[in-house]
C-alpha positions in Angstrom: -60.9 -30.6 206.9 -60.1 -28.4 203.9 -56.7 -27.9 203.3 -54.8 -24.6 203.7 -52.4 -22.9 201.6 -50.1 -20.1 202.7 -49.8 -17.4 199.3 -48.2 -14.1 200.6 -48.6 -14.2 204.0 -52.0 -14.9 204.0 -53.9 -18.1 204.8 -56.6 -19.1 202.7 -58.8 -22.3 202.1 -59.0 -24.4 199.4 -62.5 -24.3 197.4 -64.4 -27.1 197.8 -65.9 -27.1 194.5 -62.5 -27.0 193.0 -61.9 -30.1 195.3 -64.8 -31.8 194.4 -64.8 -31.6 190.7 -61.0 -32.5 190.5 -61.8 -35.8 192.8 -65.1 -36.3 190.4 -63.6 -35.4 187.4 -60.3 -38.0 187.7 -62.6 -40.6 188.6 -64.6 -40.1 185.5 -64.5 -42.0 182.4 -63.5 -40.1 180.5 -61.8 -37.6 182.9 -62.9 -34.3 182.6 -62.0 -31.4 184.9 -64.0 -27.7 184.0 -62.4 -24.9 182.1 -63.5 -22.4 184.8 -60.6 -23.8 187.1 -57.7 -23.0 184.9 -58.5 -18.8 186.4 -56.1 -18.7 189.5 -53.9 -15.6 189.1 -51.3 -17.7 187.2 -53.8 -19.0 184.7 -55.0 -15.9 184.2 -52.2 -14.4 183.4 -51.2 -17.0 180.9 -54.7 -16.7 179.5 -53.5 -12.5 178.8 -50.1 -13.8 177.0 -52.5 -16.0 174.8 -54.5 -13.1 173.9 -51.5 -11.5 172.4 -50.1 -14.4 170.1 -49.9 -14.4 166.7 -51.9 -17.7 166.0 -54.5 -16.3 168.3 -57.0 -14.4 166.2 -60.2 -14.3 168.1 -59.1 -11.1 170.9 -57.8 -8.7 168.4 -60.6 -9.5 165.9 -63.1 -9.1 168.4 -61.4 -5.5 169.5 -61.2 -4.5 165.9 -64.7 -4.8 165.6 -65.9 -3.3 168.6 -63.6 0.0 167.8 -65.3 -0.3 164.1 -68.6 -1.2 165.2 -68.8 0.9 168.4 -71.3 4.0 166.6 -73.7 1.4 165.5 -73.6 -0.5 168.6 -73.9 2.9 170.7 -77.1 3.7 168.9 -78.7 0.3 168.8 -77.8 -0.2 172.6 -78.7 3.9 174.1 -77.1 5.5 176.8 -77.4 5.0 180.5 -77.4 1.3 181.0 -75.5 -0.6 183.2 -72.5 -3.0 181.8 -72.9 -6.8 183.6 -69.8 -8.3 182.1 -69.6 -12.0 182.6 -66.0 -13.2 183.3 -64.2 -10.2 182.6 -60.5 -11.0 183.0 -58.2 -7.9 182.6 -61.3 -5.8 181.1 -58.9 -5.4 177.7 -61.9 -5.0 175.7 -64.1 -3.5 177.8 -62.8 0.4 177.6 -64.0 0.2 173.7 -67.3 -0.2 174.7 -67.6 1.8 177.6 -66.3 4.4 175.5 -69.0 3.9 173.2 -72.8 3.7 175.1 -72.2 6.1 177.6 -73.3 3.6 180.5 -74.4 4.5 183.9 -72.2 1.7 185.7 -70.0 -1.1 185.4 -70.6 -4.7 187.2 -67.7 -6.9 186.4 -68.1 -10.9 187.1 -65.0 -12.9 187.6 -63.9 -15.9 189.2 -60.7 -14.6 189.8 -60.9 -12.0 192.6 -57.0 -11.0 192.4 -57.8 -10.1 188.7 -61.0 -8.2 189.1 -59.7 -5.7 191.7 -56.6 -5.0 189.7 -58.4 -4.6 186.7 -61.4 -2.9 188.2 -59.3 -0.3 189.9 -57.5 0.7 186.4 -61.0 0.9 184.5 -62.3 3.0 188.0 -59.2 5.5 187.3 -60.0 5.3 183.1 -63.3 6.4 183.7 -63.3 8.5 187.1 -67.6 9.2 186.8 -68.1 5.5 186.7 -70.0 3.5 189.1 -67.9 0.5 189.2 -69.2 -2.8 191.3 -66.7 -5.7 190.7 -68.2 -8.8 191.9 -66.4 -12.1 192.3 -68.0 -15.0 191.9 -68.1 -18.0 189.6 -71.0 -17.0 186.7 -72.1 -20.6 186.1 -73.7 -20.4 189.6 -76.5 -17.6 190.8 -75.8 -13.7 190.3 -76.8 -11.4 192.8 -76.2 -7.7 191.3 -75.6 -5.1 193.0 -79.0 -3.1 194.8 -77.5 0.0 193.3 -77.8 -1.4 189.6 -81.2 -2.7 190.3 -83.4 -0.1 188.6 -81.2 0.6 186.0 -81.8 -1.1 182.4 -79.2 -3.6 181.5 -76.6 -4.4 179.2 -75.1 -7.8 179.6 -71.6 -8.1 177.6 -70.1 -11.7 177.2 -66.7 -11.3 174.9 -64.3 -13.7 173.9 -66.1 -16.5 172.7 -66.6 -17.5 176.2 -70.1 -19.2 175.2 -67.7 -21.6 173.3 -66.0 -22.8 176.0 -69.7 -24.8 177.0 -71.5 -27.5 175.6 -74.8 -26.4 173.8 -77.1 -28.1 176.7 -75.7 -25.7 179.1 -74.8 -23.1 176.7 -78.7 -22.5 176.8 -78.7 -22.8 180.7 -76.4 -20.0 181.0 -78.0 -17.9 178.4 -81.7 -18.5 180.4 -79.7 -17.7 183.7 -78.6 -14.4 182.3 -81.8 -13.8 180.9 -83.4 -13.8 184.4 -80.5 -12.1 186.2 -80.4 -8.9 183.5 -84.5 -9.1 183.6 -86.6 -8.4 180.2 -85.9 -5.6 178.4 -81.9 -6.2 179.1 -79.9 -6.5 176.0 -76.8 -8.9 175.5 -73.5 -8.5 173.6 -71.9 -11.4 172.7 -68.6 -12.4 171.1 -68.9 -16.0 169.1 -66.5 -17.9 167.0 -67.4 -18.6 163.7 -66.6 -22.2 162.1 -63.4 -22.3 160.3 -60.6 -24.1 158.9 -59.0 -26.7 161.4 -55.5 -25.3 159.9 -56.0 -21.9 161.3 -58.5 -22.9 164.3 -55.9 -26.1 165.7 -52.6 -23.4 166.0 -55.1 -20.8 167.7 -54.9 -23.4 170.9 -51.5 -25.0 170.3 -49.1 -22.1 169.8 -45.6 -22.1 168.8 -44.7 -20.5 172.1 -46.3 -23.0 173.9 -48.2 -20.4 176.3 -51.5 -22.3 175.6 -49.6 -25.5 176.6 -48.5 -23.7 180.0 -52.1 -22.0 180.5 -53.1 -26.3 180.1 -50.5 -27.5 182.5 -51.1 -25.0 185.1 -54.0 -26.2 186.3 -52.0 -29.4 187.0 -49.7 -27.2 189.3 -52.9 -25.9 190.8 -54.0 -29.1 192.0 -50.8 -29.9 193.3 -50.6 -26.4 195.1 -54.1 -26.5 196.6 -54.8 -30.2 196.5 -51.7 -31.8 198.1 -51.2 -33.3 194.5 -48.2 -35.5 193.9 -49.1 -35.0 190.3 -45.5 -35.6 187.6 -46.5 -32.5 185.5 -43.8 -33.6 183.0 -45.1 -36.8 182.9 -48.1 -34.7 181.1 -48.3 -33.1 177.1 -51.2 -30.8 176.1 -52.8 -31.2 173.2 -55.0 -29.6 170.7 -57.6 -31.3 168.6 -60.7 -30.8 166.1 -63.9 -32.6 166.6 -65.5 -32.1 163.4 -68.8 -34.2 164.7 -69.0 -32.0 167.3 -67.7 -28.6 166.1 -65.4 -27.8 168.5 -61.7 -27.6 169.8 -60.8 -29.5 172.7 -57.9 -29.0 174.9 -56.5 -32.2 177.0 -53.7 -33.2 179.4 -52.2 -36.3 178.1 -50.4 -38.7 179.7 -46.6 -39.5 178.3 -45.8 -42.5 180.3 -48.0 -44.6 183.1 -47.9 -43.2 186.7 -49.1 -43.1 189.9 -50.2 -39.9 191.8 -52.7 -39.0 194.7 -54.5 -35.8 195.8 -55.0 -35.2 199.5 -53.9 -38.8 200.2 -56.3 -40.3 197.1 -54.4 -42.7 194.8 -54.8 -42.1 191.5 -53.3 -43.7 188.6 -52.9 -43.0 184.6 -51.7 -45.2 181.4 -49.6 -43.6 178.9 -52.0 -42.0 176.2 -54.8 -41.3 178.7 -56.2 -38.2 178.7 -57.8 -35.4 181.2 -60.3 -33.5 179.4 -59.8 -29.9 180.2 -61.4 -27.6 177.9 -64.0 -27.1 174.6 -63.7 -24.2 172.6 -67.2 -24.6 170.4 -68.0 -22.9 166.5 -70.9 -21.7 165.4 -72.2 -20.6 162.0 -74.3 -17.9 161.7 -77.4 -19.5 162.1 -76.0 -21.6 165.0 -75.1 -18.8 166.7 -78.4 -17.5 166.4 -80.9 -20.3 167.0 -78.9 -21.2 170.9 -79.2 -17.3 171.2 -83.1 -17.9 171.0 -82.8 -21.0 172.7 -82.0 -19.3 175.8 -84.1 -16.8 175.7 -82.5 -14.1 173.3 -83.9 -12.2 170.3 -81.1 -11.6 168.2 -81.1 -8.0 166.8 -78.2 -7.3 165.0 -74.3 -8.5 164.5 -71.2 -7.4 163.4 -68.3 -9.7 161.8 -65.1 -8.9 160.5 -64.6 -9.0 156.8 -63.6 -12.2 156.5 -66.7 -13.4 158.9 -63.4 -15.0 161.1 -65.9 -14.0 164.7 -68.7 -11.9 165.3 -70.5 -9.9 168.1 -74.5 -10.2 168.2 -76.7 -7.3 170.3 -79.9 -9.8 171.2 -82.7 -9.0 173.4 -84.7 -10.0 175.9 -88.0 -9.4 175.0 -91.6 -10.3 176.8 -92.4 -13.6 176.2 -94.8 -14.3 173.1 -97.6 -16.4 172.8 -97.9 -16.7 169.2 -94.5 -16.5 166.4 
């Protein structure tokens, strides 16, 4: 029977799929739990505060070049398209470019559903002759847009780096699912990471502050809260490391000591130095970024970086297949 938790008066269930991949993903070796679950309301939150630090270039680089970029982007994109915008948190970025192409509506995607209503209502107040048609749900599964947006052409926009975040193989799977759900002809914008020192890429997800180290931990307090977890979360330290072979950050929980926990009556147990696997944060060079954009699908038009090529947004296209180069 699936646990309930009681937040504000309200009773709600747990999500199995959050249930299952914790149980799967502790039992793993390695252990492993996906990214997508650190996006409760907390978690969000915490991920806004990171947004904001000092060591965390990637969201006000991005917004710099959007507000630079937004003329050139408004005239390779055209007006009256709808905006699909996969996993779109608090919508901080999103004004610049609705500001810029003159859309015809806005479909919001976000797992979070306490987010996307409070950030959907402010962008439905910032632009009162917008359609607006938050939808929550988890983007790594099927997309059903809205029957309103169906005729429309499309403009799917994937800030933040978010691609990162997956490994290559289903990187591509995403991309191709996108692909099918915009249709052909849609267009994609789409924030990537560029490869860069590990000094200035390692503080990015290990701040001084230690948000990023709450944002990590809370997802420990999550299971506790919605799992029945007797997890010690101070019997925990998240870290921050660069996998050069694999050109990515990775986030982990590691254990400080041994313990013993369980999760709706499962035993679990840890060794000091273990590790739970929580998140990847991949780079790509320019022609990295490029060749998983075709990969899945994508015909890369055109991309903007900031002048010292730090991140970059690519317009890309899905175009009729071809038989021939």
């Amino acid at each position: 029977m699936l646990k309930r938790e009681i937040e504000d008066g309200d009773v709600t269930l747990a999500d199995p799929a959050f249930r299952a991949d914790v149980l799967n993903g502790l039992a793993a070796r390695p252990r492993a739990i996906p990214a997508r679950w650190f996006y409760d309301r907390r978690g969000s939150e915490l991920f806004e505060a990171i947004t904001d630090l000092p060591e965390y270039y990637p969201t006000r680089t991005e917004r710099v070049i959007l507000t630079q970029a937004g003329a050139a982007i408004a005239e390779a994109v055209g007006p009256g398209r709808a905006v699909v915008e996969f996993g779109s948190g608090s919508s901080a970025k999103t004004p610049l470019l609705l500001n810029a192409i003159s859309p015809a509506a806005y479909v919001p995607i976000d797992i979070s559903g306490d987010f996307l209503r409070a950030s959907s209502a402010v962008l439905a107040d910032q632009f009162p002759g917008l359609q607006v048609h938050p939808i929550e749900a988890d983007f790594m599964h099927p997309i059903a847009l809205p029957a309103s947006v169906a005729t429309l052409p499309k403009l799917g926009f994937f800030p933040g780096s978010t691609i990162g975040n997956m490994i290559p193989a289903s990187a591509v799977d995403l991309l191709r699912a996108m692909r099918l759900w915009l249709g052909t002809g849609a267009m994609l914008l789409i924030g990537m990471d560029r490869l860069k020192d590990p000094d200035v890429l390692v503080p990015a997800y290990d701040d001084a502050q230690g948000v990023t180290a709450a944002f990590n931990l809370n997802l420990l307090e999550r299971i506790n809260r919605e799992l029945d977890g007797t997890i010690p979360i101070d019997h925990f330290r998240h870290r921050a490391i660069w996998n050069d072979m694999r050109a990515r950050i990775e986030m982990h929980l590691e254990a400080v000591t041994d313990m013993a926990f369980t999760i709706e009556g499962r035993p679990f147990a840890m060794q000091a130095g273990e590790t739970i696997h929580t998140e990847n944060s991949h780079k790509y060079g320019d022609r990295d970024a490029r060749i998983l954009l075709r990969a899945g699908g994508w015909t890369p038009l055109v991309e903007w970086t900031d002048p010292e090529d730090n991140f970059a947004l690519i317009l890309a296209e899905a175009q009729a297949p071809r038989t021939a180069p």
